[in-house]
C-alpha positions in Angstrom: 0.0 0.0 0.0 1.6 3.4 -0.9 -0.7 5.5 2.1 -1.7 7.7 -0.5 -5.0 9.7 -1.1 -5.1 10.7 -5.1 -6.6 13.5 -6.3 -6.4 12.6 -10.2 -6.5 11.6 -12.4 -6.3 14.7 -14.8 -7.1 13.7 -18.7 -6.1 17.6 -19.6 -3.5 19.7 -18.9 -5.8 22.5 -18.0 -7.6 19.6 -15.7 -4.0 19.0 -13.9 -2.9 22.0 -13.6 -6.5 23.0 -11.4 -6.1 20.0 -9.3 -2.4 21.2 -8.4 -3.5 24.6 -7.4 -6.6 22.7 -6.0 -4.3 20.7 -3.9 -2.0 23.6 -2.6 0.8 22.2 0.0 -1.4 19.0 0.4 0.3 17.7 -2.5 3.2 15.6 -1.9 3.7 14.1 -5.2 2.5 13.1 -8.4 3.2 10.8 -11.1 2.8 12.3 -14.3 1.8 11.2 -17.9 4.3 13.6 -20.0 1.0 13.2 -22.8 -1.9 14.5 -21.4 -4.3 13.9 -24.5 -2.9 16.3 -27.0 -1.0 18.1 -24.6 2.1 17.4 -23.0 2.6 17.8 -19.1 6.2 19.8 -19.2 3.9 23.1 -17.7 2.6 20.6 -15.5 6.1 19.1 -14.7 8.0 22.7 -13.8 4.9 23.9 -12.2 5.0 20.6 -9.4 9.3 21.6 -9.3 8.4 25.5 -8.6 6.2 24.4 -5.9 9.4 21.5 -5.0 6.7 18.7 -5.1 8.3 15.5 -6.0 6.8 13.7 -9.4 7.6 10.4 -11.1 6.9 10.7 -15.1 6.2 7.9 -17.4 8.1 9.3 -20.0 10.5 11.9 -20.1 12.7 14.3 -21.7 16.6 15.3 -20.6 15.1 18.1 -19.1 13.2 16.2 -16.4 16.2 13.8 -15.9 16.5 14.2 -12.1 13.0 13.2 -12.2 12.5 8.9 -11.3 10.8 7.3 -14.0 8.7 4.5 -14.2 7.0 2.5 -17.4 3.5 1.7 -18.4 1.7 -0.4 -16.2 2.8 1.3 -13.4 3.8 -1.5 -10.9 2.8 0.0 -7.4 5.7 -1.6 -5.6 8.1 0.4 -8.0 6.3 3.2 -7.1 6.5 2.8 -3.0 10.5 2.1 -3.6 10.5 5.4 -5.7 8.3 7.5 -3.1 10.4 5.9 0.0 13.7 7.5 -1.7 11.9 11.0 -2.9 13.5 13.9 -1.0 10.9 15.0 1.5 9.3 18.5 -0.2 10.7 21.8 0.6 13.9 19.9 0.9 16.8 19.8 -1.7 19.3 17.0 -2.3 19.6 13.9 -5.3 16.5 12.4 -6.6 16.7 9.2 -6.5 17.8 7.2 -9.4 15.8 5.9 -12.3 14.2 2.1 -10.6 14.5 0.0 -14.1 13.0 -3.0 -11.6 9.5 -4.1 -13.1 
């Protein structure tokens, strides 16, 4: 169990970026879909770093290296590995690395 509450999913970019601001500081991470329908979530993406919430992104560009990835189906044990590592928000130091585990 990941001891999670979810406030998604968001199947728009405009729908995503309202449940981040939604969400304020209760929002302790995310895992993003870099396509969003026809949009792609890199607004999304730097929006959830200005605000130094931790995300995990199913695919991703250089940009968003730092970033732990994960691949489609998300495997909720890869995810709880990822989230135990994440650097607590409002906190600064090396994201964890990529977890190519299935």
């Amino acid at each position: 169990a990941l001891n999670t509450a979810v406030v998604g999913p968001a199947g728009s970019l405009a729908d995503a970026m309202r449940l981040v601001e939604d969400a304020g500081d209760r929002l302790d991470g995310a895992v993003l879909d870099i396509h969003l329908g026809e949009d792609r979530a890199f607004p999304l993406a730097d929006a959830l770093t200005e605000r130094a919430v931790p995300f995990d992104a199913l695919v991703i560009p250089e940009t968003y290296a730092a970033a732990p990835r994960c691949e489609k189906p998300v495997n909720t044990a890869q995810l709880a590995r990822i989230r135990a590592n994440a650097t607590p928000r409002g906190e600064r130091g090396p994201a964890a690395a990529p977890d190519s585990e299935p």
